[in-house]
Every structure is written in structure tokens, then in C-alpha cells.
C-alpha positions as CSV (number, residue, x, y, z in Angstrom):
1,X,-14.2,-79.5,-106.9
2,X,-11.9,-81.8,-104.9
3,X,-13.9,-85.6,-104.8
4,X,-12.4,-85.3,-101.2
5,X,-14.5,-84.9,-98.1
6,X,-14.2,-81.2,-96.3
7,X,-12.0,-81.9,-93.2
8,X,-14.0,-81.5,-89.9
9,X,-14.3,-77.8,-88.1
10,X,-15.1,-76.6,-85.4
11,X,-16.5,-73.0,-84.0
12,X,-13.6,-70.7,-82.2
13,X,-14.3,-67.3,-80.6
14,X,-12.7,-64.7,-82.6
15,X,-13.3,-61.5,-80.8
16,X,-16.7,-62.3,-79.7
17,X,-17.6,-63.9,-83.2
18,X,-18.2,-67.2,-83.2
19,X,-16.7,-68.8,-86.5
20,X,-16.2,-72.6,-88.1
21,X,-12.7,-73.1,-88.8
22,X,-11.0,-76.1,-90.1
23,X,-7.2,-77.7,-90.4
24,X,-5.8,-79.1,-93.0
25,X,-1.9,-80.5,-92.6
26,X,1.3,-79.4,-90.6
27,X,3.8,-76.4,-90.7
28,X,3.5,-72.7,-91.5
29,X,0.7,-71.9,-91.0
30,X,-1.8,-70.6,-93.9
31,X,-5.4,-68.7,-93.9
32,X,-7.8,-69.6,-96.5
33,X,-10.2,-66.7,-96.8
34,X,-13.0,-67.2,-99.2
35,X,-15.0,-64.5,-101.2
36,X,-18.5,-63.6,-100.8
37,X,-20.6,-64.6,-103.6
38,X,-23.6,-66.8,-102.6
39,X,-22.8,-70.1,-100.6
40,X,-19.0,-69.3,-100.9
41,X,-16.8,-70.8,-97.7
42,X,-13.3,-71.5,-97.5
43,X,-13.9,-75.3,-98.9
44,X,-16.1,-74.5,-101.8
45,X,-13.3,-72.0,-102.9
46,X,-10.1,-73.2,-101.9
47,X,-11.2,-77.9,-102.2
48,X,-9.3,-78.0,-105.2
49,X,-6.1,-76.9,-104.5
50,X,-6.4,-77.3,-100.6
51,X,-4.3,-81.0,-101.1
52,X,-1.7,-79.6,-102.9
53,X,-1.5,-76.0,-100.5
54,X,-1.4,-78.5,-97.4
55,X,2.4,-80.3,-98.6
56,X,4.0,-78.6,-95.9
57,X,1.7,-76.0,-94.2
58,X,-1.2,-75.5,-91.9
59,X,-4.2,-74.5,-93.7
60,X,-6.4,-72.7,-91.6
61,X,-9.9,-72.5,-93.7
62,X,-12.2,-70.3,-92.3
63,X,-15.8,-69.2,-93.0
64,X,-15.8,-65.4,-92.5
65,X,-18.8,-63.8,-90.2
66,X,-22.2,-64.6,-92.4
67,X,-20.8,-67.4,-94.3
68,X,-20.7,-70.7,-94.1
69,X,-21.8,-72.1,-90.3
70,X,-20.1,-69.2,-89.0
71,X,-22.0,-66.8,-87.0
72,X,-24.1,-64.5,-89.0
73,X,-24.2,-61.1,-86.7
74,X,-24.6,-57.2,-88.2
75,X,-21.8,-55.3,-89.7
76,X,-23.3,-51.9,-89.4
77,X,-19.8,-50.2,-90.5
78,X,-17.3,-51.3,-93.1
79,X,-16.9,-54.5,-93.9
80,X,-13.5,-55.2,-94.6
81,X,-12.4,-53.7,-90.9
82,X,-15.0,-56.0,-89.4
83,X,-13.7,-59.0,-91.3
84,X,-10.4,-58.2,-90.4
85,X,-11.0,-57.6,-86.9
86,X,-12.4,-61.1,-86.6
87,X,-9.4,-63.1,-88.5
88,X,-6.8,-61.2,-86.1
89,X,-9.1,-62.6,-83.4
90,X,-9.1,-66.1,-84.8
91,X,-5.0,-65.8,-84.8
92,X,-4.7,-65.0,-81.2
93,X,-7.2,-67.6,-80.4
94,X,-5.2,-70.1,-82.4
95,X,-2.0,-68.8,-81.2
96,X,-1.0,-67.9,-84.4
97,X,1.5,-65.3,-84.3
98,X,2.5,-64.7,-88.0
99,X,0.1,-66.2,-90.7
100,X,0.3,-66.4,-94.3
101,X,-2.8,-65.9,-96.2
102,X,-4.1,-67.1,-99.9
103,X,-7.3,-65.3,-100.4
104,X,-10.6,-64.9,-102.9
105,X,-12.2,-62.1,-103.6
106,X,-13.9,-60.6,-100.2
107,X,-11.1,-62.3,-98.4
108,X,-8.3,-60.2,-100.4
109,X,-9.6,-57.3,-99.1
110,X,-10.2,-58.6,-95.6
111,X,-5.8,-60.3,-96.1
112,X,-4.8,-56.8,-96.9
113,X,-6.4,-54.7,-94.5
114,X,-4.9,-57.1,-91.7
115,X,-1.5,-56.7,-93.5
116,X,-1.7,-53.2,-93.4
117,X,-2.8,-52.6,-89.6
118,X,-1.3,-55.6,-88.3
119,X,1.9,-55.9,-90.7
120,X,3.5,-58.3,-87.7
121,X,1.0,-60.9,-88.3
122,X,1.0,-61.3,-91.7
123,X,3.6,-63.1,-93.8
124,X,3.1,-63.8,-97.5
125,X,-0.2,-63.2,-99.6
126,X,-1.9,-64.4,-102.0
127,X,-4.7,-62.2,-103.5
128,X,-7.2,-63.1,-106.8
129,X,-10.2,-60.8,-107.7
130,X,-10.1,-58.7,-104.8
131,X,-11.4,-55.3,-105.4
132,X,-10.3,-53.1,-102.1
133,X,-9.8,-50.2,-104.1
134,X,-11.9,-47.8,-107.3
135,X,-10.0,-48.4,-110.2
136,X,-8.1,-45.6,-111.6
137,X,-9.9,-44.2,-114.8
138,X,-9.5,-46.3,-117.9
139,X,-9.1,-49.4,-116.2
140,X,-12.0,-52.0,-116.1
141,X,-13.8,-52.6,-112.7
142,X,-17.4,-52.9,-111.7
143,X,-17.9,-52.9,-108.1
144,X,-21.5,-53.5,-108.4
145,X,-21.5,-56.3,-110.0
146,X,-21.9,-58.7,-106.5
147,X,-24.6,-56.9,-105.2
148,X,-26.6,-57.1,-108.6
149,X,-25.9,-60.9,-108.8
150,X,-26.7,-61.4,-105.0
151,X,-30.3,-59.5,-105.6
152,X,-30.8,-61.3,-108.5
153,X,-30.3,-64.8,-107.0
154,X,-32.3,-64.1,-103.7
155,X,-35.4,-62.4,-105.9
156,X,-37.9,-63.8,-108.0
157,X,-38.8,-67.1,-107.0
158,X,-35.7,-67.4,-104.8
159,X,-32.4,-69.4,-105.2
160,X,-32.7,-73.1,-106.8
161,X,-29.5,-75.4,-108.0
162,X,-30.4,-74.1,-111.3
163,X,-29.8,-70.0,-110.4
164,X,-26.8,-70.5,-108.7
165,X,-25.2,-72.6,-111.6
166,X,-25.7,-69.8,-113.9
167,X,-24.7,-67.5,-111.3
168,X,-21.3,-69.2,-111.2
169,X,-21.1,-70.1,-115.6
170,X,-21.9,-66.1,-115.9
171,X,-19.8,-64.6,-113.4
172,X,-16.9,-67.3,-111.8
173,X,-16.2,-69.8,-114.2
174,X,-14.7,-68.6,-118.2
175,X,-15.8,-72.5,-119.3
176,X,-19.0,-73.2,-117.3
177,X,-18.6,-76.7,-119.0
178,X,-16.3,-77.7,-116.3
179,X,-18.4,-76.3,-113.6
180,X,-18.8,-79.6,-111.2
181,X,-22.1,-80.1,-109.9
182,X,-20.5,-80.9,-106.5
183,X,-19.3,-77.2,-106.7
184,X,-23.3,-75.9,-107.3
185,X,-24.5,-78.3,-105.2
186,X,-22.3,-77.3,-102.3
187,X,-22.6,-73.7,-103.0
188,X,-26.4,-73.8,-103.1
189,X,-26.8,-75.1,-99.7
190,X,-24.9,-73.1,-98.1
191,X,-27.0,-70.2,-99.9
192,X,-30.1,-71.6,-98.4
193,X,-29.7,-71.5,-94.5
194,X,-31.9,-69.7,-92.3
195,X,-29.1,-67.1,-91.5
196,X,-28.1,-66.8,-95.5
197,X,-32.1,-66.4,-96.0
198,X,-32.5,-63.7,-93.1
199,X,-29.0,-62.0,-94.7
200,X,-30.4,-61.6,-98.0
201,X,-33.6,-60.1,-97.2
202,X,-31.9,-57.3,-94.9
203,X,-28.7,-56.8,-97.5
204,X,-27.7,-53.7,-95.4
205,X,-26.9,-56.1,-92.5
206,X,-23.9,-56.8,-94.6
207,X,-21.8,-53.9,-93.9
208,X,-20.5,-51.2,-96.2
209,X,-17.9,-51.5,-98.9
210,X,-14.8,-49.9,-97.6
211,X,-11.9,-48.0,-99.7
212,X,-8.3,-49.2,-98.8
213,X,-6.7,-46.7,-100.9
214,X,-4.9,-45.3,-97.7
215,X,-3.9,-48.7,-96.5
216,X,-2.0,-50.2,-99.2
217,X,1.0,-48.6,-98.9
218,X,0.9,-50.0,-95.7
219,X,1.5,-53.4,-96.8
220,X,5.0,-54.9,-96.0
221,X,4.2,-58.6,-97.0
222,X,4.9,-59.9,-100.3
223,X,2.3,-60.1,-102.6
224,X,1.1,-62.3,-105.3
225,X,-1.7,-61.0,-107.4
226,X,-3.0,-63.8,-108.9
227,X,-5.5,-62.9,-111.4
228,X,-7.8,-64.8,-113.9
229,X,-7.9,-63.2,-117.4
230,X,-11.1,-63.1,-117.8
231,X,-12.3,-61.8,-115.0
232,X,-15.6,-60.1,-115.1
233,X,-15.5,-58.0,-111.8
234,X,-11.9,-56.5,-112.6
235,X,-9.3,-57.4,-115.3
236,X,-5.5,-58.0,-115.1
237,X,-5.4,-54.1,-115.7
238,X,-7.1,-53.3,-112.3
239,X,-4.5,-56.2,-110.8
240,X,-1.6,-54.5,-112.0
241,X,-2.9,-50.7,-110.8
242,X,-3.3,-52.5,-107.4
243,X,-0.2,-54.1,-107.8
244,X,1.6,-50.2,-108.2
245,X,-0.1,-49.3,-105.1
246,X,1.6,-52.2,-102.9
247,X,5.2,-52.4,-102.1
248,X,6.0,-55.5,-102.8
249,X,3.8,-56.6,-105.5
250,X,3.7,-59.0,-108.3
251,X,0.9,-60.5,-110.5
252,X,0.6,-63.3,-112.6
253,X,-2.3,-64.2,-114.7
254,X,-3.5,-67.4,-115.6
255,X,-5.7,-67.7,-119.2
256,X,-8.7,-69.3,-119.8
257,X,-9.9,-68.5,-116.1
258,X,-12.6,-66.0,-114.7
259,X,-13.3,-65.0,-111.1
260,X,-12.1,-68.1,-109.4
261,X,-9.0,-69.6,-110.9
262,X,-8.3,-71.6,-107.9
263,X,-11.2,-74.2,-109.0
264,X,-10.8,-73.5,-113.1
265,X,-7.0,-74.3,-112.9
266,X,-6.3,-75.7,-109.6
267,X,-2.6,-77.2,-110.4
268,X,-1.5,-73.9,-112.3
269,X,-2.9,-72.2,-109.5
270,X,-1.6,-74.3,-106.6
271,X,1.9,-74.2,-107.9
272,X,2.1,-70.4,-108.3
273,X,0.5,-69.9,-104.8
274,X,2.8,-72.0,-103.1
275,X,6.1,-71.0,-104.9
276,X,4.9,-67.7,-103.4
277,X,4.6,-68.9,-100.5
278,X,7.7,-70.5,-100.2
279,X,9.4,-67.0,-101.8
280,X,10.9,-69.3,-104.6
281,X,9.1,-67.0,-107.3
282,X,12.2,-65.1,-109.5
């Protein structure tokens, strides 16, 4: 986690959501979408590399609908459309026309759903552990494996510091040695508000998963799979049967990472993201 403070945010109406969004330097603009394990917002995910991303750009991090301090309302229908929905509202709120987008998890599938809908307001992506699809037979995958963690870390005796550092050494991290314990400490707050508390003890308030299989093709922007090999949700197989799916899509994979990359190896990551970003990848 990045010693630096979070940069300030404030609330914007995306299409009658309220969420906290905050800016981070000048340029082209770039989304930050988080993923949706327990406490995750755009800073917790994205405060390592957000420095490096900014040379250049406008970051836009946002907390998606139920994270974060953003408003926490119902998704009764699939998730990924509803997410989506609200990030296109953001952008005209913002008066963003175009948008790049560098993405975790949940907000790799939220990235490409935009991107295929809306293929005029996306630019270049950058997707890591994002499962928007099943995995074709033989290749390793476990969409479960959220909503198993989530129920585990809400039951019992509840969430403590101490069940959300395993939570992230079992599942997020491939050297939980690392792990800061600014990174569990930030994460475990967030996982503790009143709206995070109601959310978790009415889970179906989260929406439904949703199956891009006929979006993909869709996609027009260049994309960057960036993968950790040793991810436990999906492996660098399931990236690369995504990536035959997507026009224009490449993956790279960085070792001695899991689920979040972007925190294990924050330079290796940064630099691949942004020569994406900048189309100087060969």
C-alpha cells in the first residue's frame, strides 16, 4: 500500500446513484474500477500504482454502487449491467466523453460490458482477474469462490482485522508476507460500515452474476489482460480463453502474484498498464 494519503472525493450523481469519486493528476482521462472482495475501493486496490498511472493522465477512482462511501442501493437484476449503467452515468456527469479504464476483478467485468454497449466511450483497457464469462471445459475457474469467502468473513463471530488478513494471504496475495497492514487495516474498515453490514446480511441485494459471453465480441477497445499467475479464482488459461473471445486482446502475466497484482508488483504492473495505455506495447 502506497504510504500516501487517498486524494479527497467527493459524491457525483451517476444516473440517480450517488457515488465517491476521486482525481488524481491531468490528461487522458483514466477509470480506476476496483473489484468486490470485502472492503475493496478504488484506493485500496489501485494506491500503489495510482502515482505512477497519474504521470500524464486523469485518474478517475471510483467506489462502485455498495462500496466504499458510495451509495449502497439494491441490484435486483445483473450486476455487471447495473455497474455499468452507473460508470457511463459518472462519464456524462464528468463530461467525460471517451475514457480509458484499468480495472480489478468486479470492475473488469463492469470495463467490458461498457465497452461492448458503449464502444464510443471507451478507449483502452486494462483487465486483471475479471471473470465475465464460464470458462470453457478444461480450463481452471471457480466462480464461487467470492461468495464463499464473503459468507465466510461476514459469519461466525463477524469480520475482525484478523479474518480479513487471511482472507487477502489466502485468496489475493501469492506471498502474504508482504501483505501491509495499512492494506488490512484499510480494507477492514471499509468492510465494517453500516451499509457493508446491512449488504452482507441480505447478500441477494447484490445482484446477480451476469454471463458476457455475447458481449465480448463486441469489444472494439484494445485490451490488456493482465493476469497474476497464481491466481486462485481463474489462471492465465482462463485469461487467454477470454482473451480469444475479444478482438483485440493481449495478456501478459506477471509471476509470483495472485488476485491483485497491482499491490504485489506495483512497478511491473504500473509499467505494463501504462505502456498499454499509451499503445507503446509491440
Amino acid at each position: 500500500m502506497s504510504a500516501e494519503r487517498p486524494p479527497a472525493g467527493r459524491d457525483v450523481d451517476a444516473a440517480g446513484t450517488r457515488l465517491r469519486v476521486a482525481g488524481l493528476g491531468s490528461g487522458r482521462p483514466a477509470v480506476l474500477l476496483h473489484g468486490g472482495g470485502p472492503g475493496c475501493t478504488a484506493w485500496t486496490d489501485f494506491a500503489p500504482v495510482a502515482a505512477r498511472l497519474a504521470a500524464g493522465r486523469r485518474l478517475i477512482l471510483v467506489d462502485l454502487p455498495q462500496y466504499g462511501a458510495s451509495e449502497a442501493p439494491e441490484i435486483a437484476g445483473p450486476a455487471a449491467s447495473f455497474h455499468a449503467a452507473r460508470v457511463l452515468g459518472l462519464l456524462d456527469a464528468l463530461g467525460v466523453e471517451r475514457a480509458d479504464f484499468v480495472c480489478q476483478s468486479l470492475g473488469g467485468a463492469v470495463a467490458l460490458a461498457l465497452a461492448a454497449r458503449h464502444p464510443e466511450r471507451a478507449g483502452r483497457l486494462v483487465v486483471t482477474g475479471a471473470q465475465p464469462v464460464p470458462a470453457p471445459c478444461g480450463v481452471r475457474s471457480d466462480t464461487a469462490v467470492g461468495a464463499r469467502a464473503r459468507a465466510a468473513y461476514y459469519g461466525g463471530e463477524g469480520p475482525t482485522p484478523e479474518k480479513m488478513r487471511a482472507l487477502i494471504a489466502e485468496l489475493e496475495w501469492h506471498d502474504p508476507a508482504g501483505l501491509p497492514e495499512e492494506t488490512v487495516r484499510l480494507r477492514y474498515e471499509a468492510s465494517v460500515t453500516p451499509a457493508a453490514l446491512e449488504l452482507a446480511a441480505c447478500p441477494g441485494r447484490r445482484g446477480v452474476p451476469e454471463d458476457l459471453t455475447g458481449d465480448l465480441p463486441a469489444v472494439r477497445s484494445p485490451v490488456l489482460l493482465l493476469w497474476g499467475e497464481h491466481d486462485p479464482f481463474a489462471g492465465p488459461a482462463y485469461a487467454h480463453s477470454l482473451a480469444a473471445r475479444i478482438p483485440r486482446a493481449d495478456v501478459a502475466v506477471l509471476g509470483r502474484t495472485a488476485h491483485h497484482p497491482a499491490e504485489e508488483r506495483p512497478a511491473a504492473y504500473a509499467a505494463l498498464a501504462a505502456a498499454h495505455l499509451d499503445g507503446h506495447l509491440p
